[in-house]
N, C-alpha and C positions, 0 to 999 in steps of 0.2 A: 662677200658674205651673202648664201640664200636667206631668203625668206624665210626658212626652219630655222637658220642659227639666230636670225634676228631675233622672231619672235622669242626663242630660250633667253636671249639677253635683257630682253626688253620684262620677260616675266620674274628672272632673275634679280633685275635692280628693282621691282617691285615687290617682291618678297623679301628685300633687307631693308631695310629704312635709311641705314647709314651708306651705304651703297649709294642708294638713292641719290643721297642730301650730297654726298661727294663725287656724283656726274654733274647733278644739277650746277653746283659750284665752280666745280671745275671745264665747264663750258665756257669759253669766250664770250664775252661782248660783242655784239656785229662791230659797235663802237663804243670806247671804254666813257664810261660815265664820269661827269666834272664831280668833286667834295673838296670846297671851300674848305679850309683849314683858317680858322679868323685866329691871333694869337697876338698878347700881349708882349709876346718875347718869344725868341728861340727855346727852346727846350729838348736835351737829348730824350725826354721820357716821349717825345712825339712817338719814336721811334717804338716803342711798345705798341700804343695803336696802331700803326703801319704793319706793326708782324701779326696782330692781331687779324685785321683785315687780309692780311695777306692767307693767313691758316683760316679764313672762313672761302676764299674764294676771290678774294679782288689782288692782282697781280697787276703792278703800278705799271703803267704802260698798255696793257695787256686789257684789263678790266676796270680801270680806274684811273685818273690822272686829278693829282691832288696839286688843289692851286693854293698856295700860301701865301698869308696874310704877314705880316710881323711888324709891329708898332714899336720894337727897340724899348722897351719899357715905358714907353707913353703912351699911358692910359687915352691921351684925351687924342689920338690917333683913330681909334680905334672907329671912331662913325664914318670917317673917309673912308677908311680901308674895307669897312662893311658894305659899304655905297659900291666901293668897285667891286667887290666880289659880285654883290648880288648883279651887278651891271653884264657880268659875264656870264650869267644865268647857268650856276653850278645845279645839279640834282640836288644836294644838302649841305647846309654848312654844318662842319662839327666845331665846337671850341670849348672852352676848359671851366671860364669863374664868370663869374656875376657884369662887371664890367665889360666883358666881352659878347655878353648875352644881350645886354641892354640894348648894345650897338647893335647887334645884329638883328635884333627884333624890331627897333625904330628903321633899319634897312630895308626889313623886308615886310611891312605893313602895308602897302601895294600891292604884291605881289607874296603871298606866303611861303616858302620856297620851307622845308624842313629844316629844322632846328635839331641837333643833339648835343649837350652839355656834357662834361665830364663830372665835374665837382664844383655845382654851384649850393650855395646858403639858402637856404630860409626862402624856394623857388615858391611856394604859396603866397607867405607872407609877402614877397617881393612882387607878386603879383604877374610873375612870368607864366604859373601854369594856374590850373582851376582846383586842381587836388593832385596829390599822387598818385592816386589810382586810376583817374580821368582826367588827364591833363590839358585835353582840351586842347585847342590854336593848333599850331604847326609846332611846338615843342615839346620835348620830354628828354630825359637824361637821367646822370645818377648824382642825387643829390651829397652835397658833403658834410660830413658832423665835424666840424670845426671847434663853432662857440660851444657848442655840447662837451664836449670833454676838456673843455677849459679848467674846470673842478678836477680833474684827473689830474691834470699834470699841474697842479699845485699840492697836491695829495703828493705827488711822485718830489717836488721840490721839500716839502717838511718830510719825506722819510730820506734823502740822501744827505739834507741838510736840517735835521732835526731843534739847533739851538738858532733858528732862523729868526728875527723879529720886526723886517721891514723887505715888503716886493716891491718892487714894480709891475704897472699893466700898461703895457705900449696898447694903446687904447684910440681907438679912429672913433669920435661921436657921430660920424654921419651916417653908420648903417644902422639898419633897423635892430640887430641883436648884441648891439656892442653893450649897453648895458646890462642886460640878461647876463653878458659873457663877465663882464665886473663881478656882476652880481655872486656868479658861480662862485666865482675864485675867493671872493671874502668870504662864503659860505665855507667854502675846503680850509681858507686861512687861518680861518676861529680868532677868537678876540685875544690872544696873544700875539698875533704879528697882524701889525699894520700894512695895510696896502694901497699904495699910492697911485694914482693914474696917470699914464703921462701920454697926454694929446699930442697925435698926431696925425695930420690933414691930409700932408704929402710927404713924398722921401727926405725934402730939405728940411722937414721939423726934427729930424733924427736927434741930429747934435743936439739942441736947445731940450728934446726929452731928456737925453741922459744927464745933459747938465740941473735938471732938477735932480735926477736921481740920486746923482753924485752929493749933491746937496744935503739931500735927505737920507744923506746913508745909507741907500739901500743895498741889500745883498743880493739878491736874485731881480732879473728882469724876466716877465713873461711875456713874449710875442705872440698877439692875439690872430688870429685865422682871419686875414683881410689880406686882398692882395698888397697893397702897399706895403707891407713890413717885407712881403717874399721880394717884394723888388727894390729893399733897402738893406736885404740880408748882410751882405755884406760889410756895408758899413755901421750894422747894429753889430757884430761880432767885432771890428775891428775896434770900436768903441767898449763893449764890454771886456776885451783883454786887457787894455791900455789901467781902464779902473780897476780890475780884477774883480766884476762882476758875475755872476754863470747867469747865461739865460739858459731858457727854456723854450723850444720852439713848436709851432703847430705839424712841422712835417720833417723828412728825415735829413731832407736838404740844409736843414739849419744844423744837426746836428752832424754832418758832413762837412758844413762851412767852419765849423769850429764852438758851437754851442754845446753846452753840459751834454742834455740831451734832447731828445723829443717824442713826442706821443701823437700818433695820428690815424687814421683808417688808411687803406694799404693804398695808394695811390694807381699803381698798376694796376692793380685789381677794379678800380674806376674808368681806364682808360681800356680795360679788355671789355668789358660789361657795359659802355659805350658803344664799343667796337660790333659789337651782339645787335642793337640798337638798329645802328647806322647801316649792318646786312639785310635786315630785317627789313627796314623801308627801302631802302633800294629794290629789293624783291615785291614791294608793291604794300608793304601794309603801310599805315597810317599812325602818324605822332601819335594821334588822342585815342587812339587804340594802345599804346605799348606803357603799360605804370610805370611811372618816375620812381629809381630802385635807389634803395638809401643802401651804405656798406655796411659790411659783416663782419669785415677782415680790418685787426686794427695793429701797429706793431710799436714800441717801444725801441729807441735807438741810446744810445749811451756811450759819451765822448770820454775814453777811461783819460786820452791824452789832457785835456782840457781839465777836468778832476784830477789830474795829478797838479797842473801849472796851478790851479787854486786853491790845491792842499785840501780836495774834498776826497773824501774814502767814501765810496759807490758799498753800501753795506750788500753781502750777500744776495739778499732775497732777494733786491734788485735784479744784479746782475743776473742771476737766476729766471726772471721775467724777462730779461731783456732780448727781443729778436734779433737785434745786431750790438758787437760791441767794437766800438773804433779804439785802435790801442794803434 
């Protein structure tokens, strides 16, 4: 190529922006950058972020090699495995919720190494960033509405089960919003259905929850936005068949596992808008430079199989709101 064609090339990805942004990307690494991956568990939705990063410009191998973490669902793993990542001295760790943030920011308080979250709670109040807007440290991410639409999906439980007059709230006291999120839900309830709380600490209080519920005759269980209930999913659903309880979960996984339904902000849509994040500093900007983004995108799932086994009829206008329906 002369010198004349260069310069046309060179004036040409200058005059389109998109052009531009897709050389820039699409250039190699001299040597592909380490991202920590810290994670409480496997999860196929990683693979969103992966394709995510991958359609920004980091091609695994190529521009990126992603070292994973996995704690097998123990939680209390997770400060080891944070210890060896950062020891490996990754460009940034990304991870998902609250407990996995904790560890990695007690890891890397030596050494600040970037932080991005996908779907952590109440990241001010928890005292991980300085505000949303300035987040300040080495972290920032996109925060999750959980206990927020806790009132929602008890609104959604008295409109498919209308003559309802006792819940349950699988309810953890140790975080900062678990009351708030109580609170919702008696609010959405009203003083015709009573709402019971049933504590739980770790995955083993499961059984010993529903055996109050069962007690207390309850009809419906709600599974509050904590990771412990996502890593007890299971056997909260095998448990509510057995009694012919419906829950109601915080994300769409619960009601894939066999739960009524569930209400949540779009999960993927968390893990691309991450993904955005984690390009963005790699390319040279700064945590406490990029606002901590809360979601926009929220979807509605609906188990018609599971409402049939409990003899509930999913009224229209439901179904009608509903973004996905499992038959």
């Amino acid at each position: 190529m002369n010198i004349r064609h260069r310069r046309r090339l060179v004036l040409a990805l200058l005059s389109c922006p998109i052009a531009w942004a897709h050389a820039q990307r699409s250039t190699p690494a001299a040597k592909p950058v380490r991202v920590a991956l810290l994670r409480t568990q496997a999860v196929k939705s990683d693979r969103i972020f992966e394709d995510a990063m991958r359609d920004l410009g980091w091609v695994e191998g190529r521009d990126v090699v992603y070292d994973r973490a996995y704690a097998d669902g123990d939680a209390k793993r997770l400060p080891e495995l944070a210890a060896a990542l950062v020891a490996r001295k990754p460009a940034l760790i990304h991870l998902r919720n609250n407990p996995e943030l904790r560890a990695a920011l007690a890891a890397t308080r030596p050494n600040p190494i970037p932080i991005v979250f996908a779907s952590v709670s109440d990241p001010v109040e928890s005292g991980f960033v300085k505000s949303l807007r300035r987040p300040e440290g080495n972290v920032t991410g996109v925060t999750s509405l959980g206990w927020e639409l806790s009132g929602k999906r008890m609104e959604l439980v008295k409109q498919v089960m209308p003559n309802i007059s006792r819940v349950g709230v699988l309810f953890s006291p140790g975080h900062l919003s678990a009351h708030r999120e109580v609170e919702l839900i008696a609010r959405a309830a009203g003083p015709r259905v009573q709402v019971t709380t049933l504590t739980v600490n770790n995955p083993d209080d499961i059984d010993t929850a529903f055996a109050v519920a069962v007690a207390g005759r309850v009809e419906a269980v709600l599974a509050t936005s904590r990771p412990v209930f996502g890593l007890a999913r299971k056997r909260i659903i095998e448990l509510a068949a057995t009694h012919r309880v419906a829950v109601v979960g915080p994300g769409p996984a619960f009601a894939e596992a066999g739960a009524l339904m569930s209400y949540s902000s779009v999960f993927a849509e968390h893990l691309r808008r991450s993904a955005h994040m984690v390009d963005k500093i790699l390319r040279g900007a700064q945590p406490t430079d990029i606002p901590v983004e809360q979601p926009t995108r929220f979807e509605l799932v609906v188990n018609l199989k599971t409402a049939k086994a409990l003899g509930i009829t999913i009224p229209e206008k439901v179904l009608l709101r509903a973004d996905r329906v499992i038959e």
